[in-house]
mmCIF file of the C-alpha atoms, coordinates in Angstrom:
data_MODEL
# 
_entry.id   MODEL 
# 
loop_
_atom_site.group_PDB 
_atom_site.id 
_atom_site.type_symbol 
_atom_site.label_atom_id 
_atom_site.label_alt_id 
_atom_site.label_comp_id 
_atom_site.label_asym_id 
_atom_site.label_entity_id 
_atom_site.label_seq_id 
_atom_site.pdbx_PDB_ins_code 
_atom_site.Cartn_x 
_atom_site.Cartn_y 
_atom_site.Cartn_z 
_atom_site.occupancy 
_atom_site.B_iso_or_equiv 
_atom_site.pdbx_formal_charge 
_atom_site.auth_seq_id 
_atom_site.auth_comp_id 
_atom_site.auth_asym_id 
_atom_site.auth_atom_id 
_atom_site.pdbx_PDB_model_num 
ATOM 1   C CA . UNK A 1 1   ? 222.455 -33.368  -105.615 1.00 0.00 ? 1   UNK A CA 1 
ATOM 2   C CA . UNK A 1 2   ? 225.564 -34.963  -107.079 1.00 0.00 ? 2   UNK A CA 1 
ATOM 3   C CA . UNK A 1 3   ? 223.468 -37.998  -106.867 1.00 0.00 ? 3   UNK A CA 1 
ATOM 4   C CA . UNK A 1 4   ? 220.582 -36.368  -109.218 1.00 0.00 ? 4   UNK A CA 1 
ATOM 5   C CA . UNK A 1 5   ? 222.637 -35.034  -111.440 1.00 0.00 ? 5   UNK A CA 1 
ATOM 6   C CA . UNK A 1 6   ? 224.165 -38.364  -112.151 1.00 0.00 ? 6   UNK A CA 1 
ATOM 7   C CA . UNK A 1 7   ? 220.995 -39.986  -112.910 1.00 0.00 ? 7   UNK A CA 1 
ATOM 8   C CA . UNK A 1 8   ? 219.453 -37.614  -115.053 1.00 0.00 ? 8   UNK A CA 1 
ATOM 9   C CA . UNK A 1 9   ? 222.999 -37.321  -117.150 1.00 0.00 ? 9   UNK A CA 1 
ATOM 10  C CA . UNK A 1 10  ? 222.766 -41.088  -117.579 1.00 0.00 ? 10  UNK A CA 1 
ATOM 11  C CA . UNK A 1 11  ? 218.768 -40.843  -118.784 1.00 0.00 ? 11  UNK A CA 1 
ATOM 12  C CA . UNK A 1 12  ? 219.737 -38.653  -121.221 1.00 0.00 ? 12  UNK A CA 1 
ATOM 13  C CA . UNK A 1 13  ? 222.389 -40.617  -122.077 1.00 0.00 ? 13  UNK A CA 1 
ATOM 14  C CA . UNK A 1 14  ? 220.672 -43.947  -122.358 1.00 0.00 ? 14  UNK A CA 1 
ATOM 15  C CA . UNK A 1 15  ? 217.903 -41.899  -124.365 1.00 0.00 ? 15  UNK A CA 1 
ATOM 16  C CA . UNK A 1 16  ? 220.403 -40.633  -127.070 1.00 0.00 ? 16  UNK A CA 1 
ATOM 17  C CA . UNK A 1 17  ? 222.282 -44.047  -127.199 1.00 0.00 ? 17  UNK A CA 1 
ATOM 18  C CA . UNK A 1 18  ? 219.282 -46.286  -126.902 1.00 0.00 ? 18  UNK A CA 1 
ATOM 19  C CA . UNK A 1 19  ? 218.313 -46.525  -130.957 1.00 0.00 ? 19  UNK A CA 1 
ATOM 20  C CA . UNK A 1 20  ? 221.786 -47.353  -131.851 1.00 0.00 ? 20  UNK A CA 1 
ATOM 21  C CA . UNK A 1 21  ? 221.950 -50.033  -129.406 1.00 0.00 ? 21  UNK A CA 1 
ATOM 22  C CA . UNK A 1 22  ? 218.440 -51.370  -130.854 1.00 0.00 ? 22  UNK A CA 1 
ATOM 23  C CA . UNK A 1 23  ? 219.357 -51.347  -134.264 1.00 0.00 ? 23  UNK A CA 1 
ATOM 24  C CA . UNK A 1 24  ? 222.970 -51.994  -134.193 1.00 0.00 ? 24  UNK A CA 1 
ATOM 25  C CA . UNK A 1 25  ? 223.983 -54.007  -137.432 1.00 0.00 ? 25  UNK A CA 1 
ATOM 26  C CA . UNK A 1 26  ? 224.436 -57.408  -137.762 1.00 0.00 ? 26  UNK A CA 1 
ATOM 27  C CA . UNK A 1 27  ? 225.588 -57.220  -141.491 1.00 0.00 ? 27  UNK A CA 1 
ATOM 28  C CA . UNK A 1 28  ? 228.208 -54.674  -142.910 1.00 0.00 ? 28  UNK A CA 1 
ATOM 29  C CA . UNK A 1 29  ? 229.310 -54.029  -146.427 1.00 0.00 ? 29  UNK A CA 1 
ATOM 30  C CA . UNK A 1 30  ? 232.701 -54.708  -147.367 1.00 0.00 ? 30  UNK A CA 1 
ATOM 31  C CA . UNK A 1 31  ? 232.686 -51.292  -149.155 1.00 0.00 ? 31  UNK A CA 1 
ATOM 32  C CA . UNK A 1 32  ? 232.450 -47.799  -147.320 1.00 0.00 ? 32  UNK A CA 1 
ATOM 33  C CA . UNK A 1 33  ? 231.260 -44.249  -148.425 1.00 0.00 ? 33  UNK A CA 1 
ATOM 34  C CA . UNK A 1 34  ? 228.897 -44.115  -151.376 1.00 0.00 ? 34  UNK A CA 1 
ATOM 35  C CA . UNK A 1 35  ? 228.625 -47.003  -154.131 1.00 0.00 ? 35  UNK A CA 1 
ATOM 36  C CA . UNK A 1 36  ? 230.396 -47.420  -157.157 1.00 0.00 ? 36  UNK A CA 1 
ATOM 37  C CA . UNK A 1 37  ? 227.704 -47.694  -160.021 1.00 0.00 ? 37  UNK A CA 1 
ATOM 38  C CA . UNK A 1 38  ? 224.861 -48.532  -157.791 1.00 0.00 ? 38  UNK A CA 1 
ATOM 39  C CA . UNK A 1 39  ? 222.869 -51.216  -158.163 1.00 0.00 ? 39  UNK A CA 1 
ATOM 40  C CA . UNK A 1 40  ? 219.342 -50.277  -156.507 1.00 0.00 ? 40  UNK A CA 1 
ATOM 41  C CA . UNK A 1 41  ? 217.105 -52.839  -154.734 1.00 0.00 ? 41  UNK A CA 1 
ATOM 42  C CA . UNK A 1 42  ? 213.420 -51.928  -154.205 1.00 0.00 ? 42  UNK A CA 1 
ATOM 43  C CA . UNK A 1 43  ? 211.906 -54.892  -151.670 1.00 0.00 ? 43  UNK A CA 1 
ATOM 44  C CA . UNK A 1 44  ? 207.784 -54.919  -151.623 1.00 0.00 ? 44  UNK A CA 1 
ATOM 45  C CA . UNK A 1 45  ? 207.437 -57.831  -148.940 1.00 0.00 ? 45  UNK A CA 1 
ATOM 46  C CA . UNK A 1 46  ? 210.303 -60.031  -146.804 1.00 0.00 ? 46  UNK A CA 1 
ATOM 47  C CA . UNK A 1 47  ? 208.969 -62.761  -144.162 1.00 0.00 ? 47  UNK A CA 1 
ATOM 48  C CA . UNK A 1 48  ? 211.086 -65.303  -142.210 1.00 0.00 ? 48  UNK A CA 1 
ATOM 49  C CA . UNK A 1 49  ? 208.723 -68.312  -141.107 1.00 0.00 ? 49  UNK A CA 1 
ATOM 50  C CA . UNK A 1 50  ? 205.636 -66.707  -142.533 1.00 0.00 ? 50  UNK A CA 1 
ATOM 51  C CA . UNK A 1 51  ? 206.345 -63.505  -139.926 1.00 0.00 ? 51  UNK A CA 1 
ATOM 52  C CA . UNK A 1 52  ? 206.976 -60.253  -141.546 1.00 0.00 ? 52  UNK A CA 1 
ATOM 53  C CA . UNK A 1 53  ? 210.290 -58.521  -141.223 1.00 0.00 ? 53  UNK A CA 1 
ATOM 54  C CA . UNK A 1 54  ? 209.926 -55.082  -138.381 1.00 0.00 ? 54  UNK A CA 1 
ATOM 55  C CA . UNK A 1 55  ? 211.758 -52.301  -137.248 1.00 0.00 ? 55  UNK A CA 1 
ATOM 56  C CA . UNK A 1 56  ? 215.515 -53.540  -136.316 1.00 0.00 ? 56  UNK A CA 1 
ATOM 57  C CA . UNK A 1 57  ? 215.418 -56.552  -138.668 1.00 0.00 ? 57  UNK A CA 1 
ATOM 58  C CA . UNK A 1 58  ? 217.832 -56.439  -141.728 1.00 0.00 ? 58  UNK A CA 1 
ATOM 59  C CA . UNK A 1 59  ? 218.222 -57.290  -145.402 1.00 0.00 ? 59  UNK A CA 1 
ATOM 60  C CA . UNK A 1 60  ? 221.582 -57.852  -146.627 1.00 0.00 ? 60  UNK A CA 1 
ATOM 61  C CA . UNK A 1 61  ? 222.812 -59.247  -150.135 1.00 0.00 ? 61  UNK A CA 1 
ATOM 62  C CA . UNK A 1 62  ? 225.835 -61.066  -151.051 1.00 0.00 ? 62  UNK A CA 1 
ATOM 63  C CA . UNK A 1 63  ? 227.959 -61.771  -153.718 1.00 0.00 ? 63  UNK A CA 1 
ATOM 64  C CA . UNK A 1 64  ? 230.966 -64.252  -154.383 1.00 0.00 ? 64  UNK A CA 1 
ATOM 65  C CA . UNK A 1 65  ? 234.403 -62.609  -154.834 1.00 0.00 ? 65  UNK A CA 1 
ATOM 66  C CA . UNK A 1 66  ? 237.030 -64.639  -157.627 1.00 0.00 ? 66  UNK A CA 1 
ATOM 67  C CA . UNK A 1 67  ? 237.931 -67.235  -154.253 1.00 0.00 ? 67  UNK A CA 1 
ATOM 68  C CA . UNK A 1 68  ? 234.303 -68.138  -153.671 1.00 0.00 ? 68  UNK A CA 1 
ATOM 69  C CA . UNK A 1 69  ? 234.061 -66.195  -150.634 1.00 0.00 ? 69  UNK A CA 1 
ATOM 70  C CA . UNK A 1 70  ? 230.463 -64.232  -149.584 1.00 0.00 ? 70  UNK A CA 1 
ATOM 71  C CA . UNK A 1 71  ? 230.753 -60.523  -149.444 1.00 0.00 ? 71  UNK A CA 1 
ATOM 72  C CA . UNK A 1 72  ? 228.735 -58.049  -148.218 1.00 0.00 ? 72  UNK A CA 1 
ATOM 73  C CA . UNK A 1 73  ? 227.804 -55.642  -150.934 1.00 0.00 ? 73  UNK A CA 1 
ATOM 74  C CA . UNK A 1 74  ? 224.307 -54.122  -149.914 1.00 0.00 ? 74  UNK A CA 1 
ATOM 75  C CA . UNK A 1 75  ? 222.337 -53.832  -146.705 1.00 0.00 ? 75  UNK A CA 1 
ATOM 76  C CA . UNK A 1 76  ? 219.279 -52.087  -144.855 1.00 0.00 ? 76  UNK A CA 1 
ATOM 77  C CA . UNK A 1 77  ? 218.457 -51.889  -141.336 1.00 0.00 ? 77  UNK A CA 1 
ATOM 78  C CA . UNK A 1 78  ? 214.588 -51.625  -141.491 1.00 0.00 ? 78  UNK A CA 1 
ATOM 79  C CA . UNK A 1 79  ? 212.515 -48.401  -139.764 1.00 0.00 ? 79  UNK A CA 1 
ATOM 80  C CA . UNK A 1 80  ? 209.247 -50.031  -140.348 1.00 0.00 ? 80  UNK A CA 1 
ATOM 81  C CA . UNK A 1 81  ? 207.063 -53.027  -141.446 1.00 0.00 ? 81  UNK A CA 1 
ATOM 82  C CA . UNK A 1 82  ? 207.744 -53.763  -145.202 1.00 0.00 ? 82  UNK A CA 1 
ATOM 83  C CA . UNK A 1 83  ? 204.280 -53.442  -147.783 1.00 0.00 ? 83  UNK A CA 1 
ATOM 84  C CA . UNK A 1 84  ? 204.178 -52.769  -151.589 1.00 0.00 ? 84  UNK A CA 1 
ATOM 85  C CA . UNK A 1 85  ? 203.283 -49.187  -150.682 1.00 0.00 ? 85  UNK A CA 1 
ATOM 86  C CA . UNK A 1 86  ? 206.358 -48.634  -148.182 1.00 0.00 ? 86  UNK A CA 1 
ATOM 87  C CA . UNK A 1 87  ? 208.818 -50.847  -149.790 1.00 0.00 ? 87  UNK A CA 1 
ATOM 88  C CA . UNK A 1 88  ? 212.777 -50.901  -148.095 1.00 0.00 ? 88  UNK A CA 1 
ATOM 89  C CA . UNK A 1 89  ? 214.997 -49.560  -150.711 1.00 0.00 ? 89  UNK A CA 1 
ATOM 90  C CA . UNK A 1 90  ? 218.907 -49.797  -150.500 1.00 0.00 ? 90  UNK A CA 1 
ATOM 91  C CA . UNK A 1 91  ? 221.895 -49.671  -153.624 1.00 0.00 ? 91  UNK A CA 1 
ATOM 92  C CA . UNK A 1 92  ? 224.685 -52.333  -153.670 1.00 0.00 ? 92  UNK A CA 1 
ATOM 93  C CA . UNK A 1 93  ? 227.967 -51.402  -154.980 1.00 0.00 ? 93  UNK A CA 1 
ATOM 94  C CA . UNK A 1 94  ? 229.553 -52.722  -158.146 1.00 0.00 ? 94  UNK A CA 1 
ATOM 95  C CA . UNK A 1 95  ? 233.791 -53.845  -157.497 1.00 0.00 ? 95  UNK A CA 1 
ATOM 96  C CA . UNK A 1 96  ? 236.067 -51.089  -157.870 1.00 0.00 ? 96  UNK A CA 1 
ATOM 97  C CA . UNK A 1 97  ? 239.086 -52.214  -157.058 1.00 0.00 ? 97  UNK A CA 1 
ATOM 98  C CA . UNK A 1 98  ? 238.514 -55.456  -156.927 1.00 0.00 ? 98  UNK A CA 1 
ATOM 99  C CA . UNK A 1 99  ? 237.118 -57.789  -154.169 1.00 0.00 ? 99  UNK A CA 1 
ATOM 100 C CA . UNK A 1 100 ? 235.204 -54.437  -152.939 1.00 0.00 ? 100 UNK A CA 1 
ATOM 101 C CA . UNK A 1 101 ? 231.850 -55.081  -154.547 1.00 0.00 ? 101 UNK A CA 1 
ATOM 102 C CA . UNK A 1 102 ? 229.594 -57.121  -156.819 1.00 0.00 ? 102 UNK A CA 1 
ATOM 103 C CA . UNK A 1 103 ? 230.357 -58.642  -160.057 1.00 0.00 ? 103 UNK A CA 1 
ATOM 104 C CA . UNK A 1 104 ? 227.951 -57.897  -163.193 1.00 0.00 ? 104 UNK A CA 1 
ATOM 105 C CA . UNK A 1 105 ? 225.859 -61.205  -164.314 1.00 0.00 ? 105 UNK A CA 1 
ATOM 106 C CA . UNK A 1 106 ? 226.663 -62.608  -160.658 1.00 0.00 ? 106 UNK A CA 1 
ATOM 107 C CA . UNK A 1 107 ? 223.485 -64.453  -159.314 1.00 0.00 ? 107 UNK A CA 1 
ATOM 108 C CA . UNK A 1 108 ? 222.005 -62.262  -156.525 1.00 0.00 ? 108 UNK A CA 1 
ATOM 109 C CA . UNK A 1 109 ? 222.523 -63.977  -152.858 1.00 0.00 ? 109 UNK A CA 1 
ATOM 110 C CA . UNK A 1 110 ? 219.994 -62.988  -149.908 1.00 0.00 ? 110 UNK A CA 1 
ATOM 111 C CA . UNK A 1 111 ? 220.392 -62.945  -146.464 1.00 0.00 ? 111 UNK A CA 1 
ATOM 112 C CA . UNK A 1 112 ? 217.975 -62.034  -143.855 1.00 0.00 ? 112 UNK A CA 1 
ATOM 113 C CA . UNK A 1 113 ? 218.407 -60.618  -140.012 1.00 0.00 ? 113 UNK A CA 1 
ATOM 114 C CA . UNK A 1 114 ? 215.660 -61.628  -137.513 1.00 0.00 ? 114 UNK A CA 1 
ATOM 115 C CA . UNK A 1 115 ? 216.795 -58.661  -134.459 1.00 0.00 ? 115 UNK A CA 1 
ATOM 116 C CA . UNK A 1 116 ? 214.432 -59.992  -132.267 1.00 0.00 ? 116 UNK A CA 1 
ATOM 117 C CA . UNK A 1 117 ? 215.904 -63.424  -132.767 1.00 0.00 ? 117 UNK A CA 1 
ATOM 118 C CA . UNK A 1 118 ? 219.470 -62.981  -133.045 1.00 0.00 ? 118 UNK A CA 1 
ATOM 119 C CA . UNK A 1 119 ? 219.258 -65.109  -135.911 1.00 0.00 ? 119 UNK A CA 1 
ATOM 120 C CA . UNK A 1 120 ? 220.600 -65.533  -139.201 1.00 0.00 ? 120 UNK A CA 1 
ATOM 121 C CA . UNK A 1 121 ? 218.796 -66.186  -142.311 1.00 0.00 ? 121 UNK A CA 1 
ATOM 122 C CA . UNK A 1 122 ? 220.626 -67.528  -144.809 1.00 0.00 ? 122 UNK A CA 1 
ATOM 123 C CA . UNK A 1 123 ? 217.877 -69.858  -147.119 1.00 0.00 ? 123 UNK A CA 1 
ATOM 124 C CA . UNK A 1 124 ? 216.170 -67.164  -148.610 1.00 0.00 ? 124 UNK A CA 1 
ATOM 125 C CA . UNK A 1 125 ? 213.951 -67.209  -152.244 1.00 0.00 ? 125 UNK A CA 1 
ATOM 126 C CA . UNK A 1 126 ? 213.624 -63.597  -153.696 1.00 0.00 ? 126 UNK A CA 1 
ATOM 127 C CA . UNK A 1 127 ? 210.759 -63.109  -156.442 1.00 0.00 ? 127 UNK A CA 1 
ATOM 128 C CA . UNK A 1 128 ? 210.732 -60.646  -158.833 1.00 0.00 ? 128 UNK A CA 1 
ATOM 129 C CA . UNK A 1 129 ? 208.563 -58.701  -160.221 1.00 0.00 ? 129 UNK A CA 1 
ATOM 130 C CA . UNK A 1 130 ? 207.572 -59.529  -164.029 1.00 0.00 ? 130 UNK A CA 1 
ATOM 131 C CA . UNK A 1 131 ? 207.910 -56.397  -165.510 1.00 0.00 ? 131 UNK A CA 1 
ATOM 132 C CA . UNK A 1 132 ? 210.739 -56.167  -168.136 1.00 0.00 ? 132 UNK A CA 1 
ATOM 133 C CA . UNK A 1 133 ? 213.778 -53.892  -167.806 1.00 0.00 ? 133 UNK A CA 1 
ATOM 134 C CA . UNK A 1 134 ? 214.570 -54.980  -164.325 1.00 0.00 ? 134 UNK A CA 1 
ATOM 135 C CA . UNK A 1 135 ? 217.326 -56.698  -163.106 1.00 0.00 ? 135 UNK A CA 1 
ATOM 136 C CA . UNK A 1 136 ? 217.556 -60.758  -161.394 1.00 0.00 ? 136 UNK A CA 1 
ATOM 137 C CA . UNK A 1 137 ? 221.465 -60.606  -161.240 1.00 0.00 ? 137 UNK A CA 1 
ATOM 138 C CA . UNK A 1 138 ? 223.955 -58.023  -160.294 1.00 0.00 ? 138 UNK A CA 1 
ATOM 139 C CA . UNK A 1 139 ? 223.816 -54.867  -163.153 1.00 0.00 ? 139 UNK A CA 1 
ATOM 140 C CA . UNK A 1 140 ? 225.774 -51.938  -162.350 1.00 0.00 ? 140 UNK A CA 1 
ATOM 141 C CA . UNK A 1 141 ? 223.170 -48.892  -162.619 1.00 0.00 ? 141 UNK A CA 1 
ATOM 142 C CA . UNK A 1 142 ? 220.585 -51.784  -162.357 1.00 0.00 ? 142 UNK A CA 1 
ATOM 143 C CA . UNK A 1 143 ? 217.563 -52.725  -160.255 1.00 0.00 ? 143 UNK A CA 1 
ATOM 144 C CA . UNK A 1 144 ? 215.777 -55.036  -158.735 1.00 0.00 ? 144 UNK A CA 1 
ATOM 145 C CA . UNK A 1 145 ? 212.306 -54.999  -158.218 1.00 0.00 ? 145 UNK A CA 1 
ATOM 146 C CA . UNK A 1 146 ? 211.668 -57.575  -155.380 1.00 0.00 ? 146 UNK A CA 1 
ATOM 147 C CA . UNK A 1 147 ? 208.056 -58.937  -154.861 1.00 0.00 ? 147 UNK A CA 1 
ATOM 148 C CA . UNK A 1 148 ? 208.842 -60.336  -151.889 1.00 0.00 ? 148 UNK A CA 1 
ATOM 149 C CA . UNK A 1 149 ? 212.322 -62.540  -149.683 1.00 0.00 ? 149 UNK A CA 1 
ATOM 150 C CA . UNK A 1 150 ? 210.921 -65.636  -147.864 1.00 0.00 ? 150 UNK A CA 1 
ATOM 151 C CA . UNK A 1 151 ? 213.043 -66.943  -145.669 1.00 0.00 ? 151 UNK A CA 1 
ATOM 152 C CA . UNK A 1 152 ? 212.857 -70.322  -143.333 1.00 0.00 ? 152 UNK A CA 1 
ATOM 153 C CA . UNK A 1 153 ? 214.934 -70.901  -140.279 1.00 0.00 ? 153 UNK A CA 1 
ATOM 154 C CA . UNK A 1 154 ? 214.780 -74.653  -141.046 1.00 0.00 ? 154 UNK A CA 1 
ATOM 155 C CA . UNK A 1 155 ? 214.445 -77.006  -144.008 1.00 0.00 ? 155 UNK A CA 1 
ATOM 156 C CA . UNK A 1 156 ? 212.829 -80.559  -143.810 1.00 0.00 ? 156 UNK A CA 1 
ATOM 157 C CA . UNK A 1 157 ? 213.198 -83.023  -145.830 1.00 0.00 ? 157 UNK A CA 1 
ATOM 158 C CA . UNK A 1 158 ? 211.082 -86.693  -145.841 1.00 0.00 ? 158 UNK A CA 1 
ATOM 159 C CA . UNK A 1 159 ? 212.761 -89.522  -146.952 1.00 0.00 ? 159 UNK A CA 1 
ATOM 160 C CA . UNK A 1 160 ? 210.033 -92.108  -149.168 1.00 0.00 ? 160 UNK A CA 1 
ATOM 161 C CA . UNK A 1 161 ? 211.847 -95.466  -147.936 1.00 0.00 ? 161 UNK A CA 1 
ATOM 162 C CA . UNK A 1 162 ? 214.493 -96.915  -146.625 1.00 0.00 ? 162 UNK A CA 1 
ATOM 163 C CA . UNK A 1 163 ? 215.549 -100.380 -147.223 1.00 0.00 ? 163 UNK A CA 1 
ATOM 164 C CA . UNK A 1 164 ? 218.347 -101.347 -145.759 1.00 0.00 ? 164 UNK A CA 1 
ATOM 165 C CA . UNK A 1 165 ? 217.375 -100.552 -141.967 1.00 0.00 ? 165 UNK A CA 1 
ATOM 166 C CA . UNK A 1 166 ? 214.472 -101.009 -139.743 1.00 0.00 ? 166 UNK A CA 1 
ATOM 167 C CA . UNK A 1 167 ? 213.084 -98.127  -137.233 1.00 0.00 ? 167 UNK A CA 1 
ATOM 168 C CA . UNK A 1 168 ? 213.945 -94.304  -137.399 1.00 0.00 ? 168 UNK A CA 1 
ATOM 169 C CA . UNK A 1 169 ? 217.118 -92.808  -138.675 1.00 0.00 ? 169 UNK A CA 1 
ATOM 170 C CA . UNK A 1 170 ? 218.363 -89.388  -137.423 1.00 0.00 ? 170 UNK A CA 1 
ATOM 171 C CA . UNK A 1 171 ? 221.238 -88.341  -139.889 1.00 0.00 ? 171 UNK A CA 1 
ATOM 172 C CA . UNK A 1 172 ? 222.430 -84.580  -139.652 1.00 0.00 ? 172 UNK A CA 1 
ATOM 173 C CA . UNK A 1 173 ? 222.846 -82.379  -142.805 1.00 0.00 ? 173 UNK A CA 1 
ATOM 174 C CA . UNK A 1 174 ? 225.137 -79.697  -143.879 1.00 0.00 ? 174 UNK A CA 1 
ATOM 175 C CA . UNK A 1 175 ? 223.428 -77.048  -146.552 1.00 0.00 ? 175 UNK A CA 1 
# 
């Protein structure tokens, strides 16, 4: 009996926990509580390798505090498949105190989640949409309307000659 008990405490258990272990972020804001002078981002479309983002992936943007340094100031954990007509929406918050948030006229930096991956996107291109009155860089009380994120695990590049050596070259890069 104790035996039965036991199992059916840890079914519930694993049902409750479950989600949160599914969806457990990968990217956290370097803020907490609600956002100082919001910016709002509305995303219509976000791939990664021509696959569209799903439940458990995540969008995340970045900024660069005064030492150069990437910080969190926005993120989503997507519910759902991404489309024009169920766009992700999420707010970024503008710096505070300093350090804790985005800086206004600071270029917008994307990163992208794959859950199913473990993987970390970090060459992303956002497009906007055209109409005016909406934001491309950080506004407080701003937003962003984005079109669509494409994001690529890989970049290639070809190289048109090479002339001081005969046969293939391997060379790694750093981007």
């Amino acid at each position: 009996m104790k035996n039965l008990l036991l199992k059916g405490l840890l079914a519930i258990l694993a049902t409750i926990l479950m989600p949160h272990l599914i969806n457990a972020q990968h990217f956290t804001t370097i803020w907490s509580g609600s956002p100082y002078q919001p910016m709002a981002f509305v995303v219509q479309g976000a791939s990664i390798d021509g696959v569209n983002l799903e439940s458990g992936d995540e969008i995340a943007v970045f900024d660069e505090d005064a030492s150069g340094n990437e910080i969190c100031v926005g993120t989503v954990v997507l519910t759902g498949p991404i489309t024009p007509s169920t766009p992700s929406s999420f707010s970024a918050s503008h710096e505070e105190n300093g350090g804790d948030g985005f800086i206004t006229g600071n270029t917008i930096i994307y990163k992208l989640w794959d859950n199913s991956e473990s993987l970390e996107i970090t060459m992303v291109v956002p497009t906007y949409t055209t109409f005016p009155g909406f934001d491309e860089v950080y506004s407080p009380l701003g937003t962003a309307i984005v079109t669509s994120l494409v994001g690529s695990s890989s970049v290639e590049t070809t190289a048109s000659s090479i002339t001081t050596c005969q046969g293939s070259v391997i060379d790694s890069v750093d981007v």
